[in-house]
Structure formats: C-alpha cells, structure tokens
C-alpha positions in Angstrom: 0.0 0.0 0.0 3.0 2.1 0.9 4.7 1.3 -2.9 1.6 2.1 -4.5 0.8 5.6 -2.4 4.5 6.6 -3.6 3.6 6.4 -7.3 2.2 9.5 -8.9 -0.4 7.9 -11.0 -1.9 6.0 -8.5 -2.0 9.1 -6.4 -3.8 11.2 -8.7 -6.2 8.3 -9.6 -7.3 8.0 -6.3 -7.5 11.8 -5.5 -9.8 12.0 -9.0 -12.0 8.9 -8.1 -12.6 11.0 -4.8 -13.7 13.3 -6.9 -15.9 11.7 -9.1 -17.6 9.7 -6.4 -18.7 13.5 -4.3 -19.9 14.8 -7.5 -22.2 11.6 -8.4 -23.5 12.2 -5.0 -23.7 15.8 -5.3 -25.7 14.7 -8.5 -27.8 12.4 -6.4 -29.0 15.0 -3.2 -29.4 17.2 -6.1 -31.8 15.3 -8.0 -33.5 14.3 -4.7 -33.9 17.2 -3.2 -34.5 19.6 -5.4 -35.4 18.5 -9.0 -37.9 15.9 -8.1 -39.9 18.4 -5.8 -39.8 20.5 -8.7 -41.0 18.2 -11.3 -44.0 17.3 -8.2 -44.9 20.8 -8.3 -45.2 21.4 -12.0 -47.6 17.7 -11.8 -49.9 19.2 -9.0 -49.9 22.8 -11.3 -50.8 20.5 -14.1 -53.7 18.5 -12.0 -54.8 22.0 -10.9 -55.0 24.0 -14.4 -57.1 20.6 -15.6 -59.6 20.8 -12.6 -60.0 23.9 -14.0 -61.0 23.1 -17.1 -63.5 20.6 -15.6 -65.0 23.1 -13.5 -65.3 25.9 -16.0 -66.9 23.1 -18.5 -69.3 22.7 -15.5 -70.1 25.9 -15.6 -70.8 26.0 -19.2 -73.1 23.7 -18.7 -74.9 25.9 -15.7 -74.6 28.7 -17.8 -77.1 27.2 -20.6 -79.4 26.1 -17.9 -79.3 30.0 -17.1 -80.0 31.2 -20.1 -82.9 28.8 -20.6 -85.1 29.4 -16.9 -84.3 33.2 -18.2 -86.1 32.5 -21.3 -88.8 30.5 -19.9 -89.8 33.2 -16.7 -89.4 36.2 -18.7 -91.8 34.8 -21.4 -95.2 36.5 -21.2 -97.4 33.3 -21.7 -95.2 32.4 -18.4 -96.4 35.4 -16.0 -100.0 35.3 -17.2 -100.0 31.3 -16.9 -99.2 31.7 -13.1 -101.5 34.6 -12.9 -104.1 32.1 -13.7 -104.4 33.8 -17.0 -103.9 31.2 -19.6 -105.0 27.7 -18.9 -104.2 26.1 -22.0 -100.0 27.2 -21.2 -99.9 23.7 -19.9 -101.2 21.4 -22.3 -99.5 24.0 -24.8 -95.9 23.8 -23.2 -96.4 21.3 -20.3 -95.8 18.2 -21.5 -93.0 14.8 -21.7 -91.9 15.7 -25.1 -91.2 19.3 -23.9 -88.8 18.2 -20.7 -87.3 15.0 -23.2 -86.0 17.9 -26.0 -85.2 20.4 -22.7 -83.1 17.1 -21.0 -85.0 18.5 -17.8 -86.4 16.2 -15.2 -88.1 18.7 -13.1 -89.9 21.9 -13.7 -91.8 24.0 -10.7 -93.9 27.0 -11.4 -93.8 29.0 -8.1 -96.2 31.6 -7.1 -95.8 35.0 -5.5 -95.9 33.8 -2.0 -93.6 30.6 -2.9 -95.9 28.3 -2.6 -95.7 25.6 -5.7 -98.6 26.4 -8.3 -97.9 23.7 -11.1 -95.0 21.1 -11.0 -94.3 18.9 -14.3 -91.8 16.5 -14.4 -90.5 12.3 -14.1 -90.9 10.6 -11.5 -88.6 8.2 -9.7 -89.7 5.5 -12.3 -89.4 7.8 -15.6 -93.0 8.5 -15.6 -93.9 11.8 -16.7 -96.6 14.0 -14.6 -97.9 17.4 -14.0 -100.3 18.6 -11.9 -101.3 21.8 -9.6 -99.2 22.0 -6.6 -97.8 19.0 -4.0 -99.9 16.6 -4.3 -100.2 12.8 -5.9 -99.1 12.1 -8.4 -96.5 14.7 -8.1 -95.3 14.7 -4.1 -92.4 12.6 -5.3 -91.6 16.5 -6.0 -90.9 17.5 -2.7 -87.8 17.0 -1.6 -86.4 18.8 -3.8 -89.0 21.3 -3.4 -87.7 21.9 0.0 -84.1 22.5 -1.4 -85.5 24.4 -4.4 -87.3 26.8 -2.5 -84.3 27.5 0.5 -82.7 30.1 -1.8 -85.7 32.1 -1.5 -86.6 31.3 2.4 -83.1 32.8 3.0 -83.9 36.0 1.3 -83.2 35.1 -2.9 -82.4 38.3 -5.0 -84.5 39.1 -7.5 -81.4 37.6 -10.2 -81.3 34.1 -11.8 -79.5 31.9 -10.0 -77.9 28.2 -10.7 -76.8 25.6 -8.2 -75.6 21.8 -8.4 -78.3 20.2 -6.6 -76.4 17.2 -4.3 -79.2 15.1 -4.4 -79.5 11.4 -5.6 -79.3 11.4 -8.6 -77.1 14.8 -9.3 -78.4 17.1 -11.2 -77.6 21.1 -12.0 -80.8 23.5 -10.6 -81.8 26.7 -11.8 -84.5 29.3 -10.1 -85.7 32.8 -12.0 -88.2 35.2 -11.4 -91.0 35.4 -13.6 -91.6 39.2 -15.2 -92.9 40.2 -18.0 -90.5 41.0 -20.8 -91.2 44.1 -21.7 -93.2 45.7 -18.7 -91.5 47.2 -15.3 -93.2 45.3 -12.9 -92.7 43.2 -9.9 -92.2 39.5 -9.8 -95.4 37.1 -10.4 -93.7 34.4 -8.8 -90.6 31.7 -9.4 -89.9 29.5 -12.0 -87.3 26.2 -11.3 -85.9 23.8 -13.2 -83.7 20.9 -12.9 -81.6 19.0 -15.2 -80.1 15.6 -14.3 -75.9 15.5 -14.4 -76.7 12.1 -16.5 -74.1 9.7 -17.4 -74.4 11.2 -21.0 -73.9 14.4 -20.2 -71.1 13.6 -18.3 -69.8 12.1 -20.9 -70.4 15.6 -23.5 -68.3 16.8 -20.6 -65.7 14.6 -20.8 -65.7 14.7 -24.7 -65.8 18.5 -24.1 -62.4 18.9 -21.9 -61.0 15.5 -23.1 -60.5 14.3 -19.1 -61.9 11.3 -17.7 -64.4 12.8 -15.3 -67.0 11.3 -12.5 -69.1 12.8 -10.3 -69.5 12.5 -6.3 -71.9 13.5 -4.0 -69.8 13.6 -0.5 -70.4 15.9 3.1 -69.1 19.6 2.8 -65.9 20.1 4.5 -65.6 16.4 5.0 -62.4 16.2 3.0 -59.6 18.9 1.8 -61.1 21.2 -0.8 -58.8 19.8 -3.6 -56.5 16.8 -3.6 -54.5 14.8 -5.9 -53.4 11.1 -5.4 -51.1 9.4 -7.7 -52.4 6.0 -8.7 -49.6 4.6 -10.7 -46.9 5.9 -12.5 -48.4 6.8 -15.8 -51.9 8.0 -14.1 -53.0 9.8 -11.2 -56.9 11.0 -9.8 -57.1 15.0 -9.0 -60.2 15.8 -6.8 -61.8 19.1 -6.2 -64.9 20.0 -4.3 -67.5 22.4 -5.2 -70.4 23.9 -3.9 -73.8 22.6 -4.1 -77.1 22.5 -2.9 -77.7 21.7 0.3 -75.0 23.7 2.1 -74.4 20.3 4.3 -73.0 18.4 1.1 -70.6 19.3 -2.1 -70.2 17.4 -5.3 -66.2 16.2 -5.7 -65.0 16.1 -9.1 -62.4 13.4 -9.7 -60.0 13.5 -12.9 -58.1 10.8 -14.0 -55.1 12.0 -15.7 -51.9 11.0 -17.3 -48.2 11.5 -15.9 -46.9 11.9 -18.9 -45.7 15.9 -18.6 -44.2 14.3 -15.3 -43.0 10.9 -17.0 -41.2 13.0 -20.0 -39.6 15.7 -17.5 -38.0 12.6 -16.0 -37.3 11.1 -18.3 -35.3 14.2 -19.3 -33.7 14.4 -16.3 -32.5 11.1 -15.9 -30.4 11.4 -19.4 -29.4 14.4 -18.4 -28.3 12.9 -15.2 -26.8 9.9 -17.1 -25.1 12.4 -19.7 -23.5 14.2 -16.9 -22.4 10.8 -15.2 -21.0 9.6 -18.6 -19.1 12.8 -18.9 -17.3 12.8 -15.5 -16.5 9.0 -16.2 -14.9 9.9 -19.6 -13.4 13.1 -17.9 -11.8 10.7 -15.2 -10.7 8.5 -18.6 -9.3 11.5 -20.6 -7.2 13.1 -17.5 -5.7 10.3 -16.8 -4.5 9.5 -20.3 -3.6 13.5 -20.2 -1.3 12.5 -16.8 0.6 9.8 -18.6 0.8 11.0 -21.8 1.9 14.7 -21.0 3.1 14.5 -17.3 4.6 10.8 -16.6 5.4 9.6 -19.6 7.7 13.0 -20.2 8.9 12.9 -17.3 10.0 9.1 -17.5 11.4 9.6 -21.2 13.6 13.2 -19.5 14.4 10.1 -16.2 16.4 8.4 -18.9 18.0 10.5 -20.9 19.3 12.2 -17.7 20.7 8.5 -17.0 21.9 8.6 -20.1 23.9 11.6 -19.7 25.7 9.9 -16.8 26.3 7.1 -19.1 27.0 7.7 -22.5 29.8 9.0 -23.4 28.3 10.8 -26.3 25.4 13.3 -24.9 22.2 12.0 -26.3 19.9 14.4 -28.3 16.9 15.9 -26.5 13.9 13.1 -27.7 11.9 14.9 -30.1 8.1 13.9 -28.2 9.6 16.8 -25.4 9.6 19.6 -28.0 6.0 19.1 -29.7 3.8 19.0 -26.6 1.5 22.1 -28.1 0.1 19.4 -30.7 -1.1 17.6 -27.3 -3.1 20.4 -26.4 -4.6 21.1 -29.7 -5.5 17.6 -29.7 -7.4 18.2 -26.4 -9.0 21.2 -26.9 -10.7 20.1 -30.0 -12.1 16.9 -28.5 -13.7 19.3 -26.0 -14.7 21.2 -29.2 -16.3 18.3 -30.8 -17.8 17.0 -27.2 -19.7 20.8 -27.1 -20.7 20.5 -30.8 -22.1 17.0 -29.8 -23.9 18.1 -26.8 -25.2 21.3 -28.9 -27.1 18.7 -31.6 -28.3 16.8 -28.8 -29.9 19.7 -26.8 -31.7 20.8 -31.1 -33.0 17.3 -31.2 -34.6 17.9 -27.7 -36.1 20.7 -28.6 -37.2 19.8 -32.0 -39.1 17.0 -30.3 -40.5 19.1 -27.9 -42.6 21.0 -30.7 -44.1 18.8 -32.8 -46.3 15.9 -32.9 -45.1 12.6 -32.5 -47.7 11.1 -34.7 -48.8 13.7 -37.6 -45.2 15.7 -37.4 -47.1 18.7 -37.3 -46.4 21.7 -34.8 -47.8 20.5 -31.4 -49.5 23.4 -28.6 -46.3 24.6 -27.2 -45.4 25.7 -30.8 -48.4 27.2 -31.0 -48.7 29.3 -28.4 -45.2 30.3 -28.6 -45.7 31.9 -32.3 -49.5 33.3 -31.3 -47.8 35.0 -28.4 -44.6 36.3 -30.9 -47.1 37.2 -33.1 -49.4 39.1 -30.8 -46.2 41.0 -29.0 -45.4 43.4 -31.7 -46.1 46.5 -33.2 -49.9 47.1 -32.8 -49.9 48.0 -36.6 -48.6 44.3 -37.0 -51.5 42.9 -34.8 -53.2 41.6 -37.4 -53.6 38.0 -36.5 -56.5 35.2 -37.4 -56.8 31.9 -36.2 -58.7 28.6 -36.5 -60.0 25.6 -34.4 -60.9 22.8 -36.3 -62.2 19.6 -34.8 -63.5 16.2 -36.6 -66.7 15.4 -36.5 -67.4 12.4 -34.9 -64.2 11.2 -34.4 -65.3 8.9 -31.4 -67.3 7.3 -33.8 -65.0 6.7 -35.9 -62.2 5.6 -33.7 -64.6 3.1 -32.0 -65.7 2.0 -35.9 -62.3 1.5 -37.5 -60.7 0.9 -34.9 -57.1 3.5 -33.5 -54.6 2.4 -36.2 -57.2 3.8 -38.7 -57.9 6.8 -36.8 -54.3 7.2 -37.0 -53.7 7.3 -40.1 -56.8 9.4 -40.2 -55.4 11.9 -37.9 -52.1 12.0 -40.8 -53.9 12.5 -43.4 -56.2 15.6 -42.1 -53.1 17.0 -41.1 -51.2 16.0 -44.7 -54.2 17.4 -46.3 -53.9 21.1 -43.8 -50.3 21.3 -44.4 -50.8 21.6 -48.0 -53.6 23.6 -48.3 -52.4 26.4 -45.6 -48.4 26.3 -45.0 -48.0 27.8 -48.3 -49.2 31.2 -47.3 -46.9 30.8 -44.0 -50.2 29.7 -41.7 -48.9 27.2 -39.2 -50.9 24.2 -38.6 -50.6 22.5 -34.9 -52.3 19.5 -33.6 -54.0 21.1 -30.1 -55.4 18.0 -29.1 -56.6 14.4 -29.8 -58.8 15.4 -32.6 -57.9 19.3 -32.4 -56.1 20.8 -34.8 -55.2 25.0 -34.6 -54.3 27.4 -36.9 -52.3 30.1 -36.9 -52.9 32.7 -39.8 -50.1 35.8 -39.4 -51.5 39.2 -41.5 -54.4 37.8 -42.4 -58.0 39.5 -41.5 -61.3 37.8 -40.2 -62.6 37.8 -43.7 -59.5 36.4 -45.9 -59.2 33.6 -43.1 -62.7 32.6 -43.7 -62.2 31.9 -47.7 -58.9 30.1 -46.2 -61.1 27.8 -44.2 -63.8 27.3 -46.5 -61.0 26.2 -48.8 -60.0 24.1 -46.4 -63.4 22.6 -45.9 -63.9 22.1 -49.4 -60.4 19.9 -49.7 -61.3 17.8 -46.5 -64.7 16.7 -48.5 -63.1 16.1 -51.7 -60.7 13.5 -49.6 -63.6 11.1 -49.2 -62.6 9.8 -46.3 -64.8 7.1 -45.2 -67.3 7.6 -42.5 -69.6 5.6 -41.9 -71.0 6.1 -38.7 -71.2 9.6 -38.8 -74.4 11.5 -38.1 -73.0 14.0 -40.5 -72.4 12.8 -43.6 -71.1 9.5 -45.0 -67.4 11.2 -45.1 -65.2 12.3 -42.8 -65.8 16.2 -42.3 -64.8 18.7 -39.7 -65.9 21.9 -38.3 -64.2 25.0 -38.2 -64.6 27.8 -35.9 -62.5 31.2 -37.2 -61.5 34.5 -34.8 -59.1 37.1 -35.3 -57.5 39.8 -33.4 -59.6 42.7 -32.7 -58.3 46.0 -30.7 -59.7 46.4 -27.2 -61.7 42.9 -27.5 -59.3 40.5 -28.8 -56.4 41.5 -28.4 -54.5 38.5 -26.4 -54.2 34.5 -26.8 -56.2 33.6 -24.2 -59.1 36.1 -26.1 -58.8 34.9 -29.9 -58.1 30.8 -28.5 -61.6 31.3 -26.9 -63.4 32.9 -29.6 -62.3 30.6 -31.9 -63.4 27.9 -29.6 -66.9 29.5 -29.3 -66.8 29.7 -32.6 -66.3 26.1 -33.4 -69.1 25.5 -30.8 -71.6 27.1 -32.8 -70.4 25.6 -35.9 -70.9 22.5 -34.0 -74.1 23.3 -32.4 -75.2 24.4 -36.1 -75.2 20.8 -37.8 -71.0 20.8 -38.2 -69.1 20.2 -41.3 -69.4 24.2 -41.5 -67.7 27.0 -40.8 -68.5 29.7 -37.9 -66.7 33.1 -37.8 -66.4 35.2 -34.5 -68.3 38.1 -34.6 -67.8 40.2 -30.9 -71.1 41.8 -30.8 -73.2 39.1 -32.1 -71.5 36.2 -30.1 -71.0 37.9 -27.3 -74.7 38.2 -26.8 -76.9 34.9 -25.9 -78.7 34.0 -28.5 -82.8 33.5 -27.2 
C-alpha cells in the first residue's frame, strides 16, 4: 500500500476517483432534493390548471341552464299562466316531449308567496306527470322542493340563479323570477328547473375537456377542498370540491389524468443525469491519459535521458516527443470542441421533439402558443392576426368504428391534407389536441381567413374519407370555428383561442361540417 501511495499515478487516480464519487453524489442529493420536488410541483400545477377546465366546463353547462329558466320566466305566456291567465300554457308547453328535448327532469312554477302552483316533471320510475301543486301524483316533487325553495326562504335576489343540486341522482338547478318582458313590474312568482348530471352528459363533458371525469356526492368540509393522489406511474386521480345544494354536502369532481408531462420531465432528467455521469466518467478516462501521456510519460522519457547523460559518453539528443507537446493540447481542446458540438445537436433534437407531434409531425401546442404570443407581442400596426379551431366530426365514432390504427392514419392524413392547403401562405398548422387541430394565420384578416377555411373545408370533402358512422355525412368532415384579433376585444391569446373555440361551438351546435366566424357583438350576446 506504501509502494503504491508513492507512485504518482496512482495518487492522482485516487485523488480524482474521490472526486468523481462526491460529484455523483452531489448529483444524487441534487436530483432528490430539489429536481424531483420540482418536477412534483409542475404535476400538482398541471392537475390544478385541468380541474380547471373541468370546472369551467361545468359551468358551461350551468350557464345554458341559465339562459334557458331566463327564457322560460321572462316569457309573457309564463307570467299570465301563473297569474291564472292562460289555462291552455300547460297542455300548450307542459308536457313529456317538452322536458325530453329540454333534457329537464323537473320543472316547478312557483307563485308569489312561494308556494308551488304547477310542477311537471319524471318521476322516480321515468314517468312523466304534472299537476297543480304537492300533491299525488306529483309529491315525489318534494324534496327537492324543499331545497329548491331554500334560496328564496333565505332571502333570494330578484337575479337568476344556478346551483348543483347534491341530491340522488345529481343534477344542476336553476330558479328565475317570472316578469314580463317588456313591462317594469314586480315578480309574479318563481320558475325552477332541474336537469339531471346524467351519465351522457357527463360524458359531453368529458368529450368537451377531453378528461376522464366522475361525479360525487360527498359531506361539505368532510375532506380537503382539492387533492391529488397518484395512482400509478403513468396515471393519477385530481379531486376538487365544489359547492352545491344543500349547504351540508358538495359534489367532488375526480379526474383521471396522465403523468406523462411528469414521465417526460424525468425522463429528461434522468439522461441528463446519465449524460452528466457519462461525462465525469470519460473526464476521469481523458485526465488520466492526459497525466501519462503529457506528465509521466515526459517525465519518465527526460528520467532516462538524464541517466543517459551519466552514461553515455556521447550526450544524447533531447527526444523529439519533449519539443512538440502544443500538438497535445490542440488535440485536447478540439475533442472538448467536438464534445460541445455533440452536446449542442443533442440539446436541437430535444427541442425539435418538444414541438411537434409525434404522430402527424405537425407543430404541437407549445409551438403554437409560442408563435401566437410572438405574433401578438409586436407593433400594434402588426396585430393583425386570425386563427382557426378545427375539430372532426365524430371522431369517437370513428375511432370506436375502424378501430385507433385507422384513426391514425386518419389523424395524418387531415393533417397532410392542412399542411398543403395552408403552409404555403406561411399559416402554421398544430395538432391542439386528440382530434384538435389550430391554426395560426399571421397578416391575415377575419374575412380572408374565412375563404382560407372554407378552402379548407372544401379539400377535406373532396378527400372522401370514409365515415360511416357519422351522423354528418357518409365522409369524414370537420368543423371549423375562425376568430381574429380585434383591438380592445381581442387582443391576447387567451381572447382569440376562446373565440375561436366558441366559434367552433356554434359551428358544432349548427349541424358541423361548416364554418362559424367570430363576430364580438353578435357572439358575445346569448342568442334567445
């Protein structure tokens, strides 16, 4: 142990594996303690910003049962009908095929001291009846009459007003004061209406957001108001609770979602970790072919000929390896050269990845948003900025029909097809989502990017695509909605993303396979 402590090289090797053994661990608390917490963070940000979308579809979906109580109590017929005005209002408006196209299971007609004048709705057993007031048929009514009417025992505004009703089965609830429309007057009574949260329309939700969603009735303040458990590694449920009719309960929304921001971020880091390791290894390799090649085996090669001088009688030349140790250096700094250049096309192909779409090749969301936000950060004279949503119809359909190798290769071909039609005129096309595709249209008005997308429409059709299932057509066809910027309306991404999404809502709600452009003042406006 003594001999080998002597030698220089075996010195230095041991000093440098030192080394490299307090980095890797550096590299280890490092990763442990704060990378990891990191990447945990940016999961629960992730689980928090999707609850979010949940609960703003949610609201959507309270928001149309807004609007339609609104339209229903401030409808004359309405006010005279509880007035006791028009007796035919109920076999007029009042019957099963009314609440079936409404997808209401209950509606109460209220008079002005809040006592229940006509009630029409299913029963327990899916039976429809109406009648005046609580009694049989229709008592089956009253609890959630009594939860209905504690909104205005505690003093209800004269304002609509919409609730999630945390009663078996869950349902959304709506209550409105009946006016007349076009007279200043006081109230004539309430009108209430309750929709079930069916699984269907559950399932509109989860079609809507593209999150597996379920629904929970559980005790207020039972449980922390959000939470987030992870299941497995490549899934995890988020949970949030919201408020609900009756105060003593809340309805927990639960999201299964994927890990695969958090799975990729490690993934990441672990080559990255990996990398590093490799490169301290080969560093360890390199120095200490540097030590013998430049330091030892010098020195050994000037050892002898300094024996030699002691020996010879002639005095040897000085060896010629002594005199060209600059080329050793040169060597070294361009492998470091060549180990940058390495790591430089590495870190490109990581980023390339990271923008576009493993399957269609297209530009992916973070693309996206990165050129809407460039493009929306200049000169206001340059503001002029469209874009498109455009989602295929049916797509469900026709991934459950043909099966997801065919929807596939679907998904290609749509974006094949918008590529060619649109990248020409320096539009960037980006797949937003599993059947989502965005575009991006720089200097190009509301107007122009409307013949773009009818264009676009038109080439989709004439691909014939095969649909058979679709309710549509017997093609596959998409719908289109279209916004662009507008000053002091429009003017961020957030702003244009949703109008174009409400605009491909209406071109969905309109039949589909069409085109809706976003108008501010005429979409801003619920339509009656």
């Amino acid at each position: 142990m003594t001999v080998a402590l002597t030698s220089l090289r075996h010195r230095f090797f041991l000093a440098l594996l030192g080394v490299l053994c307090l980095a890797l661990l550096a590299l280890v608390l490092v990763a442990r303690l704060q990378i990891m917490p990191i990447l945990l963070e940016d999961e629960e940000a992730f689980a928090s910003a999707e609850l979010d979308r949940a609960e703003r579809a949610l609201d959507s979906e309270l928001g149309h049962m807004h609007r339609l109580v609104e339209d229903w109590a401030y409808w004359d017929d309405t006010y005279d009908f509880v007035h006791g005005k028009r007796p035919e209002y109920v076999d007029s408006n009042l019957y099963e095929d009314t609440l079936d196209t409404l997808d209401l299971a209950l509606m109460v007609f209220l008079d002005g001291d809040s006592e229940p004048y006509w009630i029409a709705g299913f029963d327990e057993k899916g039976e429809f009846t109406s009648c005046p007031g609580i009694q049989p048929p229709c008592d089956w009514a009253a609890p959630a009459m009594r939860h209905l009417r504690q909104p205005i025992d505690n003093g209800f505004e004269e304002a609509t007003q919409t609730w999630l009703l945390a009663l078996p089965p869950l349902a959304m609830g709506a209550l409105s004061p009946i006016h007349q429309n076009r007279e200043d007057a006081s109230s004539a009574g309430w009108l209430a209406m309750v929709r079930p949260l069916s699984e269907s329309r559950i399932g509109q939700l989860r079609d809507t957001t593209g999150i597996d969603l379920r629904f929970d009735i559980v005790g207020a303040g039972s449980l922390p108001r959000e939470s987030l458990e992870r299941i497995s590694p490549t899934h995890m449920t988020a949970s949030r609770h919201v408020a609900a009719i009756p105060t003593s309960h809340a309805v927990r929304i639960d999201a299964l979602l994927p890990r695969q921001r958090y799975q990729a971020s490690l993934e990441t880091f672990r080559f990255a970790l990996y990398w590093t390791g490799g490169v301290l290894v080969m560093t360890l390799l390199v120095v200490l072919w540097l030590l013998e090649h430049m330091i030892l085996a010098p020195l050994r090669q000037f050892s002898r000929y300094t024996q030699r001088l002691h020996h010879d009688a002639v005095p040897p030349s000085m060896p010629g390896g002594l005199l060209m140790r600059r080329d050793e250096i040169g060597t070294l700094a361009r492998e470091f050269r060549n180990l940058l250049t390495h790591q430089q096309q590495q870190s490109a192909l990581l980023l390339e990845m990271t923008q576009h779409d493993p399957l269609t090749g297209i530009a992916n969301r973070r693309l996206f948003d990165e050129r809407l936000e460039e493009q929306l950060d200049g000169s206001p004279r340059h503001r002029r900025v469209a874009a498109m949503m455009i989602d295929i119809d049916h797509f469900k359909l026709y991934n459950d029909h043909y099966g997801h190798q065919a929807g596939d290769a679907c998904l290609m071909t749509l974006a094949e097809c918008m590529e060619e039609k649109l990248s020409v005129y320096g539009f960037l096309v980006a797949r937003t989502g599993g059947e989502e595709f965005s575009v991006l249209l720089p200097n190009t008005s509301l107007d122009t990017a409307v013949a773009h997308a009818e264009a676009l429409l038109r080439a989709v059709s004439d691909l014939g695509l095969p649909h058979a299932t679709s309710p549509t057509g017997r093609h596959v066809t998409v719908s289109i909605g279209v916004a662009a910027h507008v000053p002091g309306q429009l003017t961020t991404p957030a702003d244009i993303m949703r109008a174009a999404d409400q605009a491909l809502y209406r071109a969905k709600a309109g039949g589909r396979n069409r085109i809706h452009a976003y108008h501010p003042v005429a979409d801003s406006v619920p339509q009656e």
